[in-house]
C-alpha positions as a Markdown table, in Angstrom:
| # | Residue | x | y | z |
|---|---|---|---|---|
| 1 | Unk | 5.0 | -7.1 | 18.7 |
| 2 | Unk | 1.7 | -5.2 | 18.5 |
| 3 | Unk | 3.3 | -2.1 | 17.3 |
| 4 | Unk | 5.5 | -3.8 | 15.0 |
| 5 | Unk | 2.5 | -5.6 | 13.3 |
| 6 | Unk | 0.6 | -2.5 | 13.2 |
| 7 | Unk | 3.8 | -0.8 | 11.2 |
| 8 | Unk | 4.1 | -3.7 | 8.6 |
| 9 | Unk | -0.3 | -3.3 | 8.2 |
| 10 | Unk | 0.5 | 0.3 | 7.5 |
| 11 | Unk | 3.3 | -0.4 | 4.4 |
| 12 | Unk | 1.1 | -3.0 | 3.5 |
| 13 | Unk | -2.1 | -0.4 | 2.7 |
| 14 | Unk | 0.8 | 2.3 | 1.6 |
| 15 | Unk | 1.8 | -0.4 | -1.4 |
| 16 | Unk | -1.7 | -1.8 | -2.7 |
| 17 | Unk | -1.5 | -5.2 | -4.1 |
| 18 | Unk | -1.6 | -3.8 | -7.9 |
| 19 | Unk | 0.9 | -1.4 | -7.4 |
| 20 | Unk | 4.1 | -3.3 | -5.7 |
| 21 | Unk | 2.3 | -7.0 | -5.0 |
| 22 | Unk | 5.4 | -8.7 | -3.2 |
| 23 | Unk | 5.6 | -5.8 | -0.4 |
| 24 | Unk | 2.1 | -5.5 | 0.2 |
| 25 | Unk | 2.1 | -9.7 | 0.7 |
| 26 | Unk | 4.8 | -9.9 | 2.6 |
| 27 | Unk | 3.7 | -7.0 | 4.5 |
| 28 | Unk | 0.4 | -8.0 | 5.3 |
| 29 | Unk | 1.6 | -11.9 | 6.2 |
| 30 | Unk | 4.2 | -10.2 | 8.6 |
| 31 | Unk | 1.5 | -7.7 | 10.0 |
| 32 | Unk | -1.1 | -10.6 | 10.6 |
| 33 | Unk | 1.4 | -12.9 | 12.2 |
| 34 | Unk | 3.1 | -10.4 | 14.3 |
| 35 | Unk | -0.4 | -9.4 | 15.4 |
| 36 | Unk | -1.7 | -12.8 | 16.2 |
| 37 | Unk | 1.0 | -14.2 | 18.1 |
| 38 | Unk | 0.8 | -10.8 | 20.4 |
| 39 | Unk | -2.9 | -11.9 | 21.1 |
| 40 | Unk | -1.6 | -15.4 | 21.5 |
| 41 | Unk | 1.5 | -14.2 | 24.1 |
| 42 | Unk | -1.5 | -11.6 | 25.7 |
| 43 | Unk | -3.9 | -15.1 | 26.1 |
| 44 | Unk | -0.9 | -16.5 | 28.3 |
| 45 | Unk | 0.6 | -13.3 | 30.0 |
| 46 | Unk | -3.1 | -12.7 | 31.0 |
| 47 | Unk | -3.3 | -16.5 | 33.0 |
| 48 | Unk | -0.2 | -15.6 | 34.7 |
| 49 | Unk | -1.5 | -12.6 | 36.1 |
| 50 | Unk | -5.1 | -14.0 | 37.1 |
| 51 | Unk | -3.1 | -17.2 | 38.8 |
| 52 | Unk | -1.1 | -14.5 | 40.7 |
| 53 | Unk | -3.9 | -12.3 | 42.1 |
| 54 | Unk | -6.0 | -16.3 | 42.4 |
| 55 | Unk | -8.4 | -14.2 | 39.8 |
| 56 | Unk | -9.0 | -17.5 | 37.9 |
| 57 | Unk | -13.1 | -17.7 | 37.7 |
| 58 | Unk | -16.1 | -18.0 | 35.9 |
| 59 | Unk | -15.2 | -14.5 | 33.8 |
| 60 | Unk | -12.0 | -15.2 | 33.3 |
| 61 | Unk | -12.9 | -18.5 | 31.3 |
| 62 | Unk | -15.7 | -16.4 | 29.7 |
| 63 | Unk | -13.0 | -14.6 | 28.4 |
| 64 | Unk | -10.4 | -16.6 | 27.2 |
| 65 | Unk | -12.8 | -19.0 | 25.5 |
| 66 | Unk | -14.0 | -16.1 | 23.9 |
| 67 | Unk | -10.4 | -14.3 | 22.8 |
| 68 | Unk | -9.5 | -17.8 | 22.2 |
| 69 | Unk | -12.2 | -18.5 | 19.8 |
| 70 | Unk | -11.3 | -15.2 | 18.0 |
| 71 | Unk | -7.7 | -15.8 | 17.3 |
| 72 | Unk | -8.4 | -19.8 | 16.1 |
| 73 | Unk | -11.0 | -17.9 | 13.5 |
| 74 | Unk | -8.9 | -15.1 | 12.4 |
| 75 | Unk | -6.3 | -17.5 | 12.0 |
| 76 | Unk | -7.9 | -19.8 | 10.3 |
| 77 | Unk | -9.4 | -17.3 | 7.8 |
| 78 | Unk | -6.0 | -15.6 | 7.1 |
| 79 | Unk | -4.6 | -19.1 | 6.1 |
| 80 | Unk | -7.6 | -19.4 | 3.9 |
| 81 | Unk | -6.9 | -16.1 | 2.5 |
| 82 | Unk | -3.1 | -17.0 | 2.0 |
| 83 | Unk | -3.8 | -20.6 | 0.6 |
| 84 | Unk | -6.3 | -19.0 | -1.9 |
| 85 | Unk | -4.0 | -16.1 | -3.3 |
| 86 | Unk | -0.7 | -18.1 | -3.5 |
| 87 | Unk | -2.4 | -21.3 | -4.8 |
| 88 | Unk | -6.4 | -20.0 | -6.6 |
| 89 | Unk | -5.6 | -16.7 | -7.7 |
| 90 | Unk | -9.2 | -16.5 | -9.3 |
| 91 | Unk | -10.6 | -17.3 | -6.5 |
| 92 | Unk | -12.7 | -13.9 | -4.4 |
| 93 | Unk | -10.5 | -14.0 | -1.7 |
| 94 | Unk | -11.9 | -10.5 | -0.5 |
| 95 | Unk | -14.3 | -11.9 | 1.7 |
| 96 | Unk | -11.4 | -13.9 | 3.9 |
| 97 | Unk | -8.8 | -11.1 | 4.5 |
| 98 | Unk | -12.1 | -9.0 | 5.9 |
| 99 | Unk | -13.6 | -11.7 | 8.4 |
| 100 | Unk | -10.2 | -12.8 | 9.2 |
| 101 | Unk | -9.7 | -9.0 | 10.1 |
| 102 | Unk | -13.0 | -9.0 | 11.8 |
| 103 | Unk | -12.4 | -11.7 | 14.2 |
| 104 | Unk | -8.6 | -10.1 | 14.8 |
| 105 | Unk | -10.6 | -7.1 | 15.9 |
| 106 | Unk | -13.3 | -8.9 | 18.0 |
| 107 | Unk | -9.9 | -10.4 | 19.8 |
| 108 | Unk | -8.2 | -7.2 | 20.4 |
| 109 | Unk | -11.3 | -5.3 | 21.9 |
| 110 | Unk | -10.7 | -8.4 | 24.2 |
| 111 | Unk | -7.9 | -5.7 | 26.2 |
| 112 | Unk | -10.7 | -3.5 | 27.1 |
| 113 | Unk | -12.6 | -6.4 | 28.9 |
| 114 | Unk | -9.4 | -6.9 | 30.8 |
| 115 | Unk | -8.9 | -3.1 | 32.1 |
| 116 | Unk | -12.7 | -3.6 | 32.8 |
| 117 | Unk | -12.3 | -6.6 | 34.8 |
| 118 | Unk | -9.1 | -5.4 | 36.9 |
| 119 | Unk | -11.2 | -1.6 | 37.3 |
């Protein structure tokens, strides 16, 4: 899901938003919910493994309160930022699609502090 998130994000920055608007929307909606629901699916797999190995502890809920925290504010930006360009469209919306983006960044660098944790 990852990689197929990442593909629609790239079509979405080759067709800007003033040159073919319904591709880069649907594009970037695609990308951002195919990338989400990874993190989402990664936040489960990730309890499944820690239950197998009896891993479950103090940094493991460090963890996944943080990635969880993440993906609940990205999410909630991106529907901000999808709310205000389908409904407001004179709204600044810039300022949504780039913290949304921030905090779906702060949530993937989450896989790093997993290879940490099992090294």
């Amino acid at each position: 899901l990852m990689s197929l998130g990442a593909i629609s994000l790239i079509v979405m920055a080759w067709n800007p938003d003033n040159v073919d608007g319904f591709v880069h929307m649907l594009s970037a909606y695609l990308g951002i919910m195919l990338i989400l629901i990874a993190q989402i699916l990664d936040l489960c797999y990730w309890y499944r493994y820690q239950q197998h190995i009896e891993g479950v502890n103090i940094t493991y809920f460090a963890l996944t309160i943080y990635q969880s925290v993440c993906i609940s504010l990205s999410t909630g930006f991106f529907v901000v930022w999808g709310h205000s360009y389908l409904r407001v469209p004179w709204v600044d919306r810039d300022w949504c699609e780039w913290i949304g983006l921030l905090f779906g960044m702060l949530a993937f660098l989450s896989q790093s502090v997993h290879g940490m944790y099992l090294y």
